[in-house]
C-alpha positions in Angstrom: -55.4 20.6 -0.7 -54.0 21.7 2.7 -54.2 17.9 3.7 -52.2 16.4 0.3 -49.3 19.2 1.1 -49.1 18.0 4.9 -49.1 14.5 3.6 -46.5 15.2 1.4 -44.7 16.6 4.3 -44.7 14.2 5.9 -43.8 11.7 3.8 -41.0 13.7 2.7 -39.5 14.3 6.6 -40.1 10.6 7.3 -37.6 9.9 4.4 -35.5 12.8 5.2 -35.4 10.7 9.0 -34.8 7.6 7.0 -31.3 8.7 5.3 -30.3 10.6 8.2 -30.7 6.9 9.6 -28.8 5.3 7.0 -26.1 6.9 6.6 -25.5 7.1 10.5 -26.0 3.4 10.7 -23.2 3.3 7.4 -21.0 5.8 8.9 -21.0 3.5 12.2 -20.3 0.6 10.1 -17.8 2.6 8.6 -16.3 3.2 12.1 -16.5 0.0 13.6 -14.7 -1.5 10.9 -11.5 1.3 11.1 -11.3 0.2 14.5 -11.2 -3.2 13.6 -8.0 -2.8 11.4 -6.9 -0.9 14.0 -7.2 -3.5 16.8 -5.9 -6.2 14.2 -2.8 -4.5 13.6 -2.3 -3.2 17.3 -2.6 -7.2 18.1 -0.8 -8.7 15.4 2.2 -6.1 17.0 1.8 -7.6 20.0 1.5 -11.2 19.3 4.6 -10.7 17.0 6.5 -9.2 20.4 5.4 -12.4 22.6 6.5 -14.4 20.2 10.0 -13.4 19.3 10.7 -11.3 22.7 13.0 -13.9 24.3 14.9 -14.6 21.7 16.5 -10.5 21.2 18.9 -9.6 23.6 21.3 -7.3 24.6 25.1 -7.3 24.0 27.6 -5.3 26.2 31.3 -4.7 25.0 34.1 -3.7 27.6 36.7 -2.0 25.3 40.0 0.1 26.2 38.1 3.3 26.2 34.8 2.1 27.7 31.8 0.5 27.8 29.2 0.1 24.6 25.6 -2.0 24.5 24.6 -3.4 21.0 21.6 -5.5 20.6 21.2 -9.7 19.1 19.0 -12.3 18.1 19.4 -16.1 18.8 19.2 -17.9 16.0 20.9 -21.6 17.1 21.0 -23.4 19.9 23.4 -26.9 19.5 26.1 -28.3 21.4 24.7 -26.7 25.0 25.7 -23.3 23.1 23.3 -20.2 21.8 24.6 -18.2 19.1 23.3 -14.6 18.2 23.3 -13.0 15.0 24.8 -8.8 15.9 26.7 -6.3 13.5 30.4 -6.2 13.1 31.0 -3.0 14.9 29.1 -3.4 18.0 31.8 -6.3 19.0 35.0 -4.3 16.4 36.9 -3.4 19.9 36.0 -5.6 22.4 37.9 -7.2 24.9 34.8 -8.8 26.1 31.4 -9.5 25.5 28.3 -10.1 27.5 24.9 -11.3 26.8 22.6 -9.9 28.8 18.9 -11.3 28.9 16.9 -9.2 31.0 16.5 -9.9 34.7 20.3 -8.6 35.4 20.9 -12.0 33.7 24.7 -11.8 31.9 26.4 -14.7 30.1 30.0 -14.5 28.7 30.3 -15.3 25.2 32.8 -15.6 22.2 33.2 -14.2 19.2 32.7 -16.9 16.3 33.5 -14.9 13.3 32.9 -11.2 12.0 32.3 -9.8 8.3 33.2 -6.1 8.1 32.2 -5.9 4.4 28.8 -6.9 5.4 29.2 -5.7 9.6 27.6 -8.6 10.4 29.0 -11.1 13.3 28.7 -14.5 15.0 28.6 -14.6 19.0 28.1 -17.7 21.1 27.9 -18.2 24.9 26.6 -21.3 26.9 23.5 -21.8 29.2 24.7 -21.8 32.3 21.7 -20.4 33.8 19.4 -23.4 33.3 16.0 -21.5 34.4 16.9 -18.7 32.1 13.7 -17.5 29.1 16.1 -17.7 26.2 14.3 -18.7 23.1 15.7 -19.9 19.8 14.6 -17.7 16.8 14.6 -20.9 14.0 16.6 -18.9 11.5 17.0 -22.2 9.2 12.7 -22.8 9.1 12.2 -19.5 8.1 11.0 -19.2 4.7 11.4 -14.7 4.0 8.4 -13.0 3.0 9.0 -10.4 0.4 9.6 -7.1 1.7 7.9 -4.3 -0.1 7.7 -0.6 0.8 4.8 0.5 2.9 4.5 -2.8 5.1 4.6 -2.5 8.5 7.7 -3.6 10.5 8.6 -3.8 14.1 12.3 -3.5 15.5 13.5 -4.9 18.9 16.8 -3.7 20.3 18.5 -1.9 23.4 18.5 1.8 22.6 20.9 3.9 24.4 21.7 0.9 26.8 20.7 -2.1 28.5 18.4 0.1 30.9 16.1 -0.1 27.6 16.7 -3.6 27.0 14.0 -5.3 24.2 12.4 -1.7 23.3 10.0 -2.3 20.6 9.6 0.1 17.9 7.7 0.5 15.1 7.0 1.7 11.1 6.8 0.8 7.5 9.1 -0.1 5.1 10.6 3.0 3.3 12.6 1.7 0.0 14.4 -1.6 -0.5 17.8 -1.2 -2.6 19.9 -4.2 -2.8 21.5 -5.5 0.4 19.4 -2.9 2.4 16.1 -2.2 4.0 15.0 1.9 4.4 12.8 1.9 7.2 11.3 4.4 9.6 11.0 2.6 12.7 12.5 4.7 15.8 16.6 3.6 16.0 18.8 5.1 18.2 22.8 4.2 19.3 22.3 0.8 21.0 19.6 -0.4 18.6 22.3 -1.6 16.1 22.5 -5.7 16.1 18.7 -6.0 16.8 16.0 -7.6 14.8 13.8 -6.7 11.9 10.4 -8.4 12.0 7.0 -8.2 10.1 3.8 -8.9 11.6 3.7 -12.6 10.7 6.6 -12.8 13.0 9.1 -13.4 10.2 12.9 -11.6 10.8 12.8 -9.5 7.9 16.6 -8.0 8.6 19.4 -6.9 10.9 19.1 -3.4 12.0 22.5 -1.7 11.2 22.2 2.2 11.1 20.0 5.3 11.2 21.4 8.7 9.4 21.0 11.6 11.4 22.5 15.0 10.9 22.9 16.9 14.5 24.6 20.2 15.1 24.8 22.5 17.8 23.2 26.3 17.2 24.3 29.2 18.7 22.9 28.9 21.6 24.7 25.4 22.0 21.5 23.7 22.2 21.8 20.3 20.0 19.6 19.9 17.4 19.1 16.9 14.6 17.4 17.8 11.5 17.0 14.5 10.2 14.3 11.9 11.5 13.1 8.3 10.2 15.2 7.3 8.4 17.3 3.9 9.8 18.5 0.4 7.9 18.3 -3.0 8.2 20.1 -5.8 6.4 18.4 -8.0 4.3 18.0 -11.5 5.0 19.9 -13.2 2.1 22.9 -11.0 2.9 21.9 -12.8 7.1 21.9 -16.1 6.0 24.8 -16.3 3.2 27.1 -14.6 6.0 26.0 -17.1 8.9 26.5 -20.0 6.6 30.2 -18.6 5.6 31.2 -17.4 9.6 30.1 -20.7 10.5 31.6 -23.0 8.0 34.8 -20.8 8.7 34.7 -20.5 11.8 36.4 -17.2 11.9 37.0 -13.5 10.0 35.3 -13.3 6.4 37.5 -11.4 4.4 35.7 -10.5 1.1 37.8 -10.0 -2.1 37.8 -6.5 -3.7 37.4 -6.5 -7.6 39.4 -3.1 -7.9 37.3 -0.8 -10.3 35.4 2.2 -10.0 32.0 2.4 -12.2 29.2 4.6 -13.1 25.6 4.1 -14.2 25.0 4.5 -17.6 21.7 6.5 -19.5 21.7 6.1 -23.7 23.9 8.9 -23.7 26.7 9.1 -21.3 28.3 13.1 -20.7 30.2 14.7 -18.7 33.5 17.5 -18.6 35.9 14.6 -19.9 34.3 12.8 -22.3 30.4 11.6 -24.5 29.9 8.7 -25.6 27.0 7.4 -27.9 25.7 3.9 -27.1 23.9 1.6 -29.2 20.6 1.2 -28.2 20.9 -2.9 -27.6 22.9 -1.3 -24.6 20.0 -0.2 -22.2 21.7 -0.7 -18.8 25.0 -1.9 -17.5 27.5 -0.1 -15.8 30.8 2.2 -17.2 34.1 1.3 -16.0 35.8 4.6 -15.5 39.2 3.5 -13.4 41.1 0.5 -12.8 43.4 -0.7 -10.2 47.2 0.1 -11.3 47.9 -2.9 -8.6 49.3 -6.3 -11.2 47.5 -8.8 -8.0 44.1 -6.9 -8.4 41.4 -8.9 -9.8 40.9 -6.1 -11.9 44.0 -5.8 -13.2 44.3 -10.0 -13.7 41.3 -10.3 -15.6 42.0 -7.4 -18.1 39.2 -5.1 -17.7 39.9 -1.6 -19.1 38.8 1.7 -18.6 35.1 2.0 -20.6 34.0 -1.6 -20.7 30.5 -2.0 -19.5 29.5 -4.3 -17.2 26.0 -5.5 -18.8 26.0 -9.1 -16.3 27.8 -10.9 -13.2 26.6 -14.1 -12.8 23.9 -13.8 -15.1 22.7 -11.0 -13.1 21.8 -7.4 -14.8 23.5 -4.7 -13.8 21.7 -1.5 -13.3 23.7 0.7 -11.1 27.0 0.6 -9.0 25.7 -1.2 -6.1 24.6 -4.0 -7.9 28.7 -5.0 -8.2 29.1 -4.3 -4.8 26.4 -6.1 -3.4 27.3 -9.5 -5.4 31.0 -9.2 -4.7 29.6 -8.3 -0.8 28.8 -11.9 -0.9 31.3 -13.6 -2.3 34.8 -15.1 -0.8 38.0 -15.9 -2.3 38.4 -18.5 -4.8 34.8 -17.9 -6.0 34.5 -17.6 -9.8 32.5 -14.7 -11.2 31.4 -14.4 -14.4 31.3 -11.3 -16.4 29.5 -10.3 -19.7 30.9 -7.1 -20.7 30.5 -4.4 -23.5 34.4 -3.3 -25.0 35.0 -1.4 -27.8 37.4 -3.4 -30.5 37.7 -2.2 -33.6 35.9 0.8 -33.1 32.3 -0.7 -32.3 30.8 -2.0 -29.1 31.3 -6.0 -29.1 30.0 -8.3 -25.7 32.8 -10.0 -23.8 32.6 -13.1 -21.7 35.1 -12.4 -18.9 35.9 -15.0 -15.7 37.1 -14.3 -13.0 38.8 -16.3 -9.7 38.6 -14.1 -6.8 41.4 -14.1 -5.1 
């Protein structure tokens, strides 16, 4: 008896040893692939920075007060010129501009064209240094990936001046909405201009802004309370202002439509009026003032107070900044096209409105 309990025993501790095998052999498996994920996204960072590295640069603006840095991308190269994509208000005040490529390399260049509505502008400058490591970015054979939130993306600018020239940063995606990319890659004051990429290497956006709320306590030590949160412009708002700057060759001025709107739920309430909508009318946006100006496009078209915007150019409207980011794109003389919800006769009737910017 004594013998079948040792057996037993033993039988039991050898499989005992077994899973204690197992699941040290899974739990290294386990490991060794986290750390292959890892490495793959530590290298695909890195191959994305060789790759694109030459071709972000700084910017640095003499104005009447001073001296700023901003940051660039080429995108072109034609005509023995480079041009570089920035925002508008790195370059608002300058009285010059320098591209500086690392190396204490500078090169003068000239202001193309600038969009304020969109603070995006056009430099250019010529290679006069013929040895220099500038690299074209091919904006034009760049197909965009979609941008979604949690992806990781990597910025590249000049934070806090050209002593940080081509800092790389990194994060995910936050939140897309409309024109703009919510990202929490570190951005700081120089950083505006500089590229957006993914980790296929693709220019995802333009990095325009970071929010950050900094005070100073009572013991006058600075503080900021908020962290992470920066933007980028998209890449169809990139490429439809390039196309425009360059066709024009100078300041985009983007018309204005004159109105001020609201979303709209079912039920619309607040201290001045309620309104009931029908239920056909599940999005759209409320007109709630118009401009008193006879030249406003507003005012030319006829739009009142409480039409509902439910379409401009065949696109929905959900919330406000879906106007503002179509007119964002648009220039004088366009046509838009409106469908609109107006009250005649006391019920709810869709309206085809068009429009000639102007």
């Amino acid at each position: 008896m004594k013998k079948i309990v040792s057996c037993i025993y033993i039988v039991t501790l050898i499989f005992m040893l077994s899973g204690c095998s197992f699941l040290q052999s899974q739990m290294s498996v386990d490991l060794i692939e986290e750390n292959a994920s890892v490495i793959k996204i530590e290298t695909a960072i890195t191959d994305v920075v060789d790759q694109v590295y030459y071709s972000c640069v700084g910017i640095q603006v003499k104005e009447t007060s001073g001296t700023s840095t901003g940051s660039g991308l080429v995108y072109k190269q034609k005509d023995g010129y480079y041009y570089v994509i920035t925002n508008e208000h790195v370059i608002k005040n300058a009285l010059t501009v320098k591209i500086y490529t690392g190396e204490y390399k500078y090169y003068e260049a000239t202001i193309i064209g600038k969009d304020s509505k969109n603070d995006l502008a056009i430099l250019r400058f010529s290679d006069d240094i013929k040895n220099s490591k500038i690299k074209v970015y091919d904006i034009d054979a760049d197909t965009f990936d979609a941008v979604v939130s949690g992806q990781t993306i990597i910025a590249i600018g000049c934070p806090l001046g050209l002593d940080y020239y081509n800092t790389v940063t990194s994060g995910i995606v936050s939140r897309t909405d409309g024109n703009r990319i919510q990202h929490d890659a570190s951005l700081n004051p120089g950083n505006s201009g500089g590229a957006l990429f993914n980790l296929s290497g693709r220019l995802i956006g333009i990095n325009v802004s970071k929010i950050a709320d900094v005070y100073t306590d009572e013991a006058k030590t600075v503080k900021t309370t908020i962290e992470g949160i920066g933007f980028a412009i998209n890449m169809t708002v990139v490429n439809k202002c390039i196309l425009d700057i360059e066709k024009l060759e100078t300041d985009i001025t983007r018309p204005l439509l004159g109105i001020n709107v609201d979303v709209i739920n079912r039920y619309i309430s607040d201290e001045a009026d309620v309104l009931l909508l029908p239920a056909i009318m599940d999005q759209g946006v409320i007109i709630r003032k118009v401009s008193s100006d006879t030249s406003s496009n507003s005012f030319k078209a006829g739009l009142m107070v409480g039409d509902i915007i439910k379409s401009i150019n065949n696109t929905p409207i959900y919330k406000s900044t879906d106007v503002t980011n179509i007119l964002s794109l648009a220039l004088i003389g366009d046509e838009v096209n409106m469908e609109i919800y107006r009250i005649i006769d006391g019920k709810f009737t869709l309206e085809q409105i068009t429009i000639t910017l102007s």
